[in-house]
Every structure is written in structure tokens, then in C-alpha cells.
N, C-alpha and C positions, 0 to 999 in steps of 0.2 A: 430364179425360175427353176420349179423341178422337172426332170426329167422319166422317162419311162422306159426301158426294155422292157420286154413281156416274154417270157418262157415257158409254157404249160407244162406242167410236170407231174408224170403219174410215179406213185410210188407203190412197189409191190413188195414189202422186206419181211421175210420171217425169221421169229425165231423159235427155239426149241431147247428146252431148259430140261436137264436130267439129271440124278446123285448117284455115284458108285455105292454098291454096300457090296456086302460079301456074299449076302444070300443074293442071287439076280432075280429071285424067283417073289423077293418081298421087296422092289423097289419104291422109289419118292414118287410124290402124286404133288400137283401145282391146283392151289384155288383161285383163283378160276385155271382153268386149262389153257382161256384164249385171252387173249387182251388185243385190243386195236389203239394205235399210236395216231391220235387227228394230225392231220397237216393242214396249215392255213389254207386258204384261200389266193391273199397272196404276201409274198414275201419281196420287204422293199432291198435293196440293193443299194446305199450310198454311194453317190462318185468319189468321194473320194476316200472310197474304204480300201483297206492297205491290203495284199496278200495274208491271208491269215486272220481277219475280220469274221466275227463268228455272225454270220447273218439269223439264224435261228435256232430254236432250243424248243423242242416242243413239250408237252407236259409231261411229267411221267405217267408209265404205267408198272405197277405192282402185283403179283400175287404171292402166296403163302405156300412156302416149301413143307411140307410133312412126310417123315421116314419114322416106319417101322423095326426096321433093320439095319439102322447103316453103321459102317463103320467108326472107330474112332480118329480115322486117319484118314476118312474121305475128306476129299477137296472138291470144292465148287468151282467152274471153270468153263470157260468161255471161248468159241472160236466163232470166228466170221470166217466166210466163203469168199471167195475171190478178194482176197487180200493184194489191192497194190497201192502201195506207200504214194501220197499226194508227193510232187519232188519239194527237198527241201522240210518236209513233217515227219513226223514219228509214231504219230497217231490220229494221222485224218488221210482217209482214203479215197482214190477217184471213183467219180463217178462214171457212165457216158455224156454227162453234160459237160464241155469243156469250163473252166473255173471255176466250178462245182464237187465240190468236198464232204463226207461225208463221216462223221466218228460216231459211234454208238456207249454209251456210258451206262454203268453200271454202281450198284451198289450191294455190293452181299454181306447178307447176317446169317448168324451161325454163333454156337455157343462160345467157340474161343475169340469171337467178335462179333459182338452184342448190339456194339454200337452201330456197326456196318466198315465195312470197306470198301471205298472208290475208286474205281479203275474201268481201263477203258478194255471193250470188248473187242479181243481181237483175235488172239491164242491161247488156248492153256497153257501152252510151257511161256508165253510171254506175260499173259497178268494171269497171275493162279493168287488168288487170297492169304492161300495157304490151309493147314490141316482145320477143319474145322470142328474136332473136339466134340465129334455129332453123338446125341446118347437116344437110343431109342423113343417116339413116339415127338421128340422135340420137332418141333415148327416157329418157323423164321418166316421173315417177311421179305422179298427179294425185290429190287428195283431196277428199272430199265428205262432210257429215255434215250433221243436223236438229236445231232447237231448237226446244223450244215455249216458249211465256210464257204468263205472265198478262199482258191485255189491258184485264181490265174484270173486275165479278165472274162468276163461273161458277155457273149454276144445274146441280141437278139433272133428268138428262134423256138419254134415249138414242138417241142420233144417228148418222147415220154422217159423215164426213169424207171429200169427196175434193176433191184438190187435183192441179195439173201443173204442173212446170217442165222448161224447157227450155233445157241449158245449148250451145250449139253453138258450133266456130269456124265464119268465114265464107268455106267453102268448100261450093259446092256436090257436091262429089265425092268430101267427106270421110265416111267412115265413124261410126257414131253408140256412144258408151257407153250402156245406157242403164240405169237406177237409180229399182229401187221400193221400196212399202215396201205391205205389207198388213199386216192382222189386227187384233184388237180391243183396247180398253185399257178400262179405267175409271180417272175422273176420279175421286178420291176426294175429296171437299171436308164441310162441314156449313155449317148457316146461315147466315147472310150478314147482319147486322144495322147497322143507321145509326146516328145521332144525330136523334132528330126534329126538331130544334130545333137550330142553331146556336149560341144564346148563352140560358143560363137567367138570369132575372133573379133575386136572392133578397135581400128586407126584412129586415133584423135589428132593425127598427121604433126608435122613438126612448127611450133608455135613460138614466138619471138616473147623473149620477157618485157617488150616494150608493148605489147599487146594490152597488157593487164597494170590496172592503173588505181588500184587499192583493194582490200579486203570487197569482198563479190562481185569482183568482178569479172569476167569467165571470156573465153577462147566459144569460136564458132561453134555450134552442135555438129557432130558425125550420126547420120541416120544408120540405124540398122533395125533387123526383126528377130523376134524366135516364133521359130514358124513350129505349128502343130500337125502330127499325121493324125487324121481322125479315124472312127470306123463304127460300124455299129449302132445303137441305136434304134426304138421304136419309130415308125414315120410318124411327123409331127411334135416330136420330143429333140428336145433342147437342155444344153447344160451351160450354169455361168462359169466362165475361166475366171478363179482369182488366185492373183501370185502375191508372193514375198520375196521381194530382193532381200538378200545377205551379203553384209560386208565379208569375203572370204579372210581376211586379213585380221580384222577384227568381228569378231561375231556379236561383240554383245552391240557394234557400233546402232545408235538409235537416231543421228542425223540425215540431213540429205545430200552429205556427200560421201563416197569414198573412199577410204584411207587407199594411201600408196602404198605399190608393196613390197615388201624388203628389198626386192634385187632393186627399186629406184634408188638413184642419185640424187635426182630432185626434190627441194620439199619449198614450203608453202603453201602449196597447190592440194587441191580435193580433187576427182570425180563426179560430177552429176550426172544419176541416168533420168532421162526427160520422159514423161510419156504427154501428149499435146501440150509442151512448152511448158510443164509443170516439173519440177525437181519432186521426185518420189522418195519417201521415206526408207530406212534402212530397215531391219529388226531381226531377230532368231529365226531360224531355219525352223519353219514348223507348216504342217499341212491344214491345221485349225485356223478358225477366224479369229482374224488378230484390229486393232487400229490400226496397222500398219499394209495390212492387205490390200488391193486394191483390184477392181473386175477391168478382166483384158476385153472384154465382150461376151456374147451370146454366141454360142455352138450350136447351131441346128445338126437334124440329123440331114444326113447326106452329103455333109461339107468334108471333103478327105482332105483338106488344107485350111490351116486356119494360121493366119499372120501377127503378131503383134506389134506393133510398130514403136520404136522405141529410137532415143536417140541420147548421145554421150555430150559431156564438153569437159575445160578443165574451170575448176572456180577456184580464183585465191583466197587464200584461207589465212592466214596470217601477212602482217603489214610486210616483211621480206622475202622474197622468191630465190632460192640458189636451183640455177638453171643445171639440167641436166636428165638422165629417164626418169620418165615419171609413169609408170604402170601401177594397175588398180586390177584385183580380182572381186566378183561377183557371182554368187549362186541365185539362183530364182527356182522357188516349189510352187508348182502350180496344183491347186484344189480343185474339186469341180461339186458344185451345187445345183 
């Protein structure tokens, strides 16, 4: 089942495109002068997309550089205004939407780079092209577009967004491109849930080898849970929990039970982790849908606690048992759809 957060989002960004030459009095002129940058409508949000997830890209927009006068040695060059580093990136910046990130991309041509050059807009002393080889009356074609990210999570909430950048050359007598973007979007997302707890301890308590009376057959279940902090959230939206257990011991292990692990004494014995009386499949640690995946339940919004109920035991795995510890480690990723 999908889910919904909703974020209204207005965006106000401009920019302002300019070339150094020598003469300030014959500077560049941009075709068109303005360009506007669409933003959807609405922008979906996967639950279980990672920090760093590029949620949008909107389409470019273009105009034509023309100088009369410039230099051989002008450089085209780029600065954005309130420059703060998203934490953790190097070239996507906060917004006022918490989990909302924002990097602006470029493309400049110029004679001694024809083809163009990609870089992100942010400072001139930090992406400069370099010298652009400019010879009188020459005209280039210049490219600018937006990307949003994920930065952190996104709650539900409606906001407006304004931001400005300013990409200029440095001349003061150079003419300005300049590039907005308005209108409204929704952030479409649902719950947003943790792990309360970093590592669950679980007892399989101390079991007699007269218990167990040939290959599968297994010691009492020990109940336990992983309990979820939730938050967030449209009203009325709902997200499905699905995990992967991982043998931490062995990773590639693809059975239903648990290898033991090195510090055990003990062997013949496996692991089962149980969810309603079912031995659950092992497989690689991964957030994607797998066959091996399996749904904890349905997350409504409003629920700040969500339980998974799960339960251990030992299973004999081989026809002889040397008694002794027998511990097992387990990782579980949980997805949200």
C-alpha cells in the first residue's frame, strides 16, 4: 500500500548570468534574457529512499551567450547566495524544508570548450570552467537546470520554499540572464519510522541435549519484538514494513536458520527466527525487494509505536550435538512501501 505526505512548496530562485571583458562599457547580452524553470505539480518521495536519493530533476533551461568585446582570458562562473552545505554533501544545499535539498547544475560552452562543461553552481573560485578562449562577436549556448534531494527525513507539512542564486561573469557592464522558477508542488512521502533500539538482546535460555532427538528438531521458542518509533505522515496514509533478516555471521547464508557464531562452543545446532510459527528465510542485507523479504504489517499514520513480534529457538542441524555456547548474530533492514 502507498503512502502520502503532502508539502506545498513555492519556489522563488533566480538567476543572473554575466561575462568579464576588458571593455565594461561593451559587455555579453543572454537570448532570451529570462527563462522560467517548471516545477511539478507533485513530487513523489519513496519510503524507502536513502539520504541522498535525488527525488527531482526538472527540465533544462537554455540561453545564448553573445560578446562583443571580451576577453581571451574571461572565465564564466557561477555563485549561488546563501550557500549552506546539506551535512554530509559537497554539493547539495539546505533548504527551509527540513530533508530538502537543493543543487543547481550547469553546463558552459565557450570556445576552448565546445562541447560544454558540467559542473555544479555554486562559487566561482569553487567550479570556474576555466579560461574560455572567448574571440569577439562568438556566441555559445549556456545550460542551467534544478535538482532536489533527499537530505534527512521529510515530514508532513506546508510550506513555502524561497531560495536565490546568482550565477554572474565578472564584469560589471555585462548584461544579466536571469532564471526563475515558481509554483506549487506536493512532497508526497508517508511515515517515517526508526528502530528504537540498536541491538535486541534475545535468551534462548539454557537447553539439555536430551531435548533434541534428531536433525529438526528444535528447543522451545523465546518471544521477542523490534519495536518501531514512527512519526509523520499524511492523515489517512499508511506504509507497508518489509524486512530482511541477515545471517551476520555468514551473509551470503540463504537458509532458515542461523549459523552460530564464532565465540560458540557449540555445534550442530542452527537458529530459527519465527514470525507466526514460520521459520523465516535468511538473505543479503539489502533495502530492495527480494524473495526473501517478508511484510511486518501496515503502518498507519498516527501509530508512534509499531511492534513486530517475532520469536527464536535452537534447531538441530546435523545428526551430532557437542554441547556447549551456542550464540547466533542477526541484522534485519527494514523497507517501507
Amino acid at each position: 500500500m502507498k503512502f502520502r505526505i503532502v508539502s506545498a512548496v513555492f519556489f522563488s530562485i533566480f538567476f543572473v548570468l554575466a561575462m568579464p571583458v576588458k571593455n565594461a562599457d561593451a559587455g555579453g547580452w543572454f537570448i532570451p534574457e529570462v527563462s522560467t524553470v517548471a516545477i511539478p505539480v507533485k513530487i513523489e518521495v519513496p519510503n524507502n529512499a536513502a539520504i541522498g536519493t535525488r527525488l527531482w530533476k526538472s527540465a533544462s533551461v537554455t540561453s545564448t551567450l553573445i560578446d562583443g568585446a571580451a576577453s581571451f582570458t574571461a572565465q564564466i562562473a557561477g555563485r549561488l547566495n546563501d550557500r549552506v552545505l546539506a551535512p554530509g554533501f559537497t554539493d547539495v544545499y539546505k533548504t527551509n524544508i527540513p530533508g530538502l535539498g537543493v543543487k543547481w547544475m550547469a553546463i558552459w560552452k565557450a570556445r576552448n570548450f565546445p562541447g560544454g562543461r558540467k559542473m555544479v553552481v555554486s562559487h566561482e573560485s569553487e567550479h570556474s570552467p576555466g579560461q574560455t578562449g572567448w574571440v569577439n562577436n562568438d556566441q555559445y549556448v549556456q545550460e542551467i537546470w534544478l535538482e532536489l534531494y533527499k537530505i534527512g527525513p521529510i515530514q508532513s507539512s506546508r510550506v513555502s520554499l524561497k531560495s536565490s542564486v546568482i550565477v554572474q561573469f565578472n564584469c560589471p557592464g555585462c548584461k544579466a540572464w536571469n532564471i526563475s522558477t515558481s509554483g506549487e508542488t506536493e512532497l508526497v512521502a508517508g511515515p517515517v519510522c526508526t528502530a528504537s533500539s540498536p541491538t535486541i538482546p534475545v535468551s534462548l535460555r539454557r537447553v539439555s541435549i536430551e531435548h533434541f532427538s534428531g536433525v529438526g528438531s528444535t528447543s522451545d521458542a523465546q518471544t521477542f519484538n523490534i519495536t518501531l518509533s514512527c512519526s509523520g505522515g499524511r492523515p489517512g496514509s499508511s506504509v507497508n514494513a518489509r524486512v530482511q533478516l541477515t545471517d551476520a555471521s555468514k551473509p551470503e547464508n540463504a537458509s532458515n536458520h542461523l549459523t552460530l557464531s564464532s565465540d560458540s562452543t557449540a555445534s550442530g545446532l542452527g537458529i530459527n527466527i519465527l514470525k507466526d510459527g514460520a521459520a523465516l528465510v535468511f538473505g543479503p542485507d539489502s533495502a530492495s525487494s527480494g524473495a526473501n523479504q517478508w511484510s511486518a504489517g501496515v503502518i498507519a499514520q498516527g501509530v508512534s509505536t509499531f511492534q513486530i513480534p517475532l520469536s527464536a529457538r535452537y534447531v538441530q542441524i546435523a545428526p551430532k550435538i557437542v554441547s556447549g555456547k551456542a550464540n547466533g548474530r542477526a541484522t534485519f533492514t527494514i523497507s517501507y512501501q
